[in-house]
C-alpha positions in Angstrom: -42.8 42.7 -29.6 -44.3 40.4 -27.2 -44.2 37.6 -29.2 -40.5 38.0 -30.6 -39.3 37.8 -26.7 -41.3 34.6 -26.5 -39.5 33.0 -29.3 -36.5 34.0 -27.9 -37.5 33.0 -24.5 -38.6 29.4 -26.1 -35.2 29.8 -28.0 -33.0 29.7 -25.0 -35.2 27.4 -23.1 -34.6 25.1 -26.1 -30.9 25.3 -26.5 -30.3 25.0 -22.7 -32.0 21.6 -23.1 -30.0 20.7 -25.9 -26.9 21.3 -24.5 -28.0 19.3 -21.4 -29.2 16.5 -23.6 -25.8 16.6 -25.4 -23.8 16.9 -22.1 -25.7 13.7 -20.9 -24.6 11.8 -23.9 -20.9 12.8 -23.8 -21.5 11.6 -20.3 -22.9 8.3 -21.2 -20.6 7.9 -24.0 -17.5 8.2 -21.6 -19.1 6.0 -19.3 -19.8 3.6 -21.7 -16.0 3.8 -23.2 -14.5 3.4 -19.6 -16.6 0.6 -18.6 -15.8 -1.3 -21.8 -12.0 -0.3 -20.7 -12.6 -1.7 -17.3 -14.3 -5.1 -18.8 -10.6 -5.7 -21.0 -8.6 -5.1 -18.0 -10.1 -6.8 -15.1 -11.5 -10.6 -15.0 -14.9 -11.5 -14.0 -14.2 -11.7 -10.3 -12.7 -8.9 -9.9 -15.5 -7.2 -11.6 -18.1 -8.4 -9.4 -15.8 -7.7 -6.5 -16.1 -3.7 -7.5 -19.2 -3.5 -8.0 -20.2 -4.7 -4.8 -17.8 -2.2 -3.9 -19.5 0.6 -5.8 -23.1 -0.8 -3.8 -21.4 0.6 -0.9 -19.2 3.4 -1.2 -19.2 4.4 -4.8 -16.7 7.4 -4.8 -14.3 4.3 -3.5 -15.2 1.9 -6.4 -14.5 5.1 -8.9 -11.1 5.9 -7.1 -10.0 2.1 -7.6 -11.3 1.9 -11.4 -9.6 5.6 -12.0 -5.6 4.1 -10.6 -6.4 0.6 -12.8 -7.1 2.6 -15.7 -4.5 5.0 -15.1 -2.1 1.8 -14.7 -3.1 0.6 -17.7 -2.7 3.9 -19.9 0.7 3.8 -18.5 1.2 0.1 -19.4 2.3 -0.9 -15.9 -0.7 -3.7 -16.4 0.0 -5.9 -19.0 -2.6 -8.9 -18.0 -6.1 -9.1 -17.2 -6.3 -7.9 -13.4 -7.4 -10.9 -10.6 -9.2 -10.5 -7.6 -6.0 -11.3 -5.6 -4.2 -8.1 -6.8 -7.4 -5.9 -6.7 -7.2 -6.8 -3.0 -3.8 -6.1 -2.2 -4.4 -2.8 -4.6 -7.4 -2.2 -2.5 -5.3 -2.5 0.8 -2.8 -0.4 -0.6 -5.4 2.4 -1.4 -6.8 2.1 2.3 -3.6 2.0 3.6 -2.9 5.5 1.8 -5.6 7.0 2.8 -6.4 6.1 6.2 -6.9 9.1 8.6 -5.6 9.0 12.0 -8.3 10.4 14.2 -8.1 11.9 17.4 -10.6 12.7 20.3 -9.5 15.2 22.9 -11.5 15.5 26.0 -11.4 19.0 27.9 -12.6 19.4 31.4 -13.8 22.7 33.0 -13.3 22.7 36.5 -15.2 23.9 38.4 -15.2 26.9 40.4 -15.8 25.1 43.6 -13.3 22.9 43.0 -10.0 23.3 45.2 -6.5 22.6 43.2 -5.6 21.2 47.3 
């Protein structure tokens, strides 16, 4: 009895590391498919120019590649994409989503204090 819940212990052990294994290689796959993507749509500079990007703030540098190759799907880009429109795209995208913040400073007065 003992030894039949081992195998299937070991069973499931085995098939959750399958399915990990085969979830990283879909993930790798798509990665490798969406940077080969990337590599027809943008020229060399503008390449470089993410990923220095992506050194920084990655979750940026994914954002930016997700609208070009959104743009692309929807054949809005029809030439290889310089480093002069990945700028003003860039600026666009900050511009976007730029948050306004605001500090508010709130005194106690004190007791002592006379409103005189």
């Amino acid at each position: 009895m003992q030894e039949l819940m081992a195998q299937h212990g070991m069973g499931n052990q085995q098939n959750s590391e399958q399915q990990q294994n085969a979830q990283e290689d879909a993930k790798r796959e798509a990665d490798e498919r969406r940077q080969m993507l990337l590599s027809q749509i943008l020229s060399p500079e503008a390449r470089e120019r993410i990923a220095r990007i992506a050194l920084v703030k990655p979750e940026k540098a994914r954002g930016v590649e997700d609208v070009i190759l959104r743009a692309a799907q929807m054949g809005q880009i029809t030439e290889k994409v310089s480093e002069e429109r990945l700028i003003s795209l860039l600026e666009q995208i900050n511009n976007q989503t730029t948050r306004q913040t605001k500090v508010t400073i709130h005194r106690r007065r004190s007791v002592l204090e006379d409103d005189d």
